[in-house]
C-alpha positions as CSV (number, residue, x, y, z in Angstrom):
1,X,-1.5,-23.6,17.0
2,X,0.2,-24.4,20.6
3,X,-2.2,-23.3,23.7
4,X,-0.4,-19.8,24.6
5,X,0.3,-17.9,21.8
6,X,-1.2,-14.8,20.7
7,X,-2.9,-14.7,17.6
8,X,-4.1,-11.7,15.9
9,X,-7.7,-11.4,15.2
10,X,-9.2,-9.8,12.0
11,X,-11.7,-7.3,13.9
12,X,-12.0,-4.8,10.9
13,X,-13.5,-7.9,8.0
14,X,-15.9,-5.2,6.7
15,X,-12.8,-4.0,4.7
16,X,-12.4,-5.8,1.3
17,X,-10.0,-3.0,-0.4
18,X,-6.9,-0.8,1.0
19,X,-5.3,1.5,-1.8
20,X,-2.2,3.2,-0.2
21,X,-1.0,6.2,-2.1
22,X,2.3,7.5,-1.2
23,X,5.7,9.5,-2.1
24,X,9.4,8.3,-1.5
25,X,12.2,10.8,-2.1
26,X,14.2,7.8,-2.4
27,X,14.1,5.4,-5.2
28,X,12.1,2.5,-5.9
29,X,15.3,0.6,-6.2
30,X,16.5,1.9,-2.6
31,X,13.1,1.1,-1.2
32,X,13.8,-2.0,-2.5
33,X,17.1,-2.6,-1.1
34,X,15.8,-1.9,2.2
35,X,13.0,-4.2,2.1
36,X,10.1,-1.6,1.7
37,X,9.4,-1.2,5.1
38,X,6.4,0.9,4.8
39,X,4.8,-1.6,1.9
40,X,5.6,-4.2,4.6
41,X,3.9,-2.8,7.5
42,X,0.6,-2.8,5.3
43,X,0.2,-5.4,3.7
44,X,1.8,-8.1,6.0
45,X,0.3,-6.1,9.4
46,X,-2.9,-3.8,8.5
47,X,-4.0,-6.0,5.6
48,X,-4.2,-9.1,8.5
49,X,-6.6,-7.4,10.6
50,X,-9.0,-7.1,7.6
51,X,-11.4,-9.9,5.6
52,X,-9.2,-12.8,4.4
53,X,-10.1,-11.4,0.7
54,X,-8.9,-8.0,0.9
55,X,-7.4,-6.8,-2.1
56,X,-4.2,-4.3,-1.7
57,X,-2.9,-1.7,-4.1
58,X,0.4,0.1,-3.6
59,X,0.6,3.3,-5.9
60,X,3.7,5.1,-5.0
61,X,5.7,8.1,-6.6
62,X,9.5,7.4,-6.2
63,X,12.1,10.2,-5.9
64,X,9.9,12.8,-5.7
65,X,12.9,15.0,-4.8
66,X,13.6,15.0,-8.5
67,X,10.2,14.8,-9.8
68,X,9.1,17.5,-12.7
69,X,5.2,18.6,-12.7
70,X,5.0,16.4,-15.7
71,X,5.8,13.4,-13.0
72,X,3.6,14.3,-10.4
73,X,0.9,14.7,-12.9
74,X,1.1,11.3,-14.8
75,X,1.2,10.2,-11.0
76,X,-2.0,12.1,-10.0
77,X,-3.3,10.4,-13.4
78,X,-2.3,7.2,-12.0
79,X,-4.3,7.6,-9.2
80,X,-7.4,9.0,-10.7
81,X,-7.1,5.9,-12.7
82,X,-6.6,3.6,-10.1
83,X,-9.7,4.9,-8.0
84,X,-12.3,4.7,-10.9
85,X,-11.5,1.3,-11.3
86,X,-12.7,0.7,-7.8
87,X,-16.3,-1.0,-7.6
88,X,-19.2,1.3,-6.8
């Protein structure tokens, strides 16, 4: 790289895993449209401060302005799911 710029360090390499869980009340396909800023933000800015080999998950709930209790269930499943699978 050229002598003067800024380069961000990975200070946090003890982290190997980040699992975001989180709800839109738009959907997946407007997230999509405009370029999923949150999904952006961690995995091209948090996950670069971390170990070179961390592993991301993204487990999101889409229009949960519409959702039924049997959505946010098979969602909470999801996640229970998702979690166990996590080494010990």
């Amino acid at each position: 790289p050229p002598d003067g710029n800024n380069h961000i360090t990975a200070k946090l390499t003890n982290i190997r895993r980040l699992m975001v869980v989180t709800t839109h009340g738009s959907s997946k396909w407007v997230n999509a449209i405009q370029g999923e800023p949150g999904k952006r933000v961690v995995f091209r800015g948090l996950r670069v401060l971390c170990h070179p080999l961390t592993r991301t998950s993204w487990i999101a709930l889409y229009t949960i302005d519409r959702s039924t209790d049997q959505d946010r269930s098979a969602f909470l499943r999801r996640i229970d799911r998702a979690v166990r699978r996590l080494p010990r």
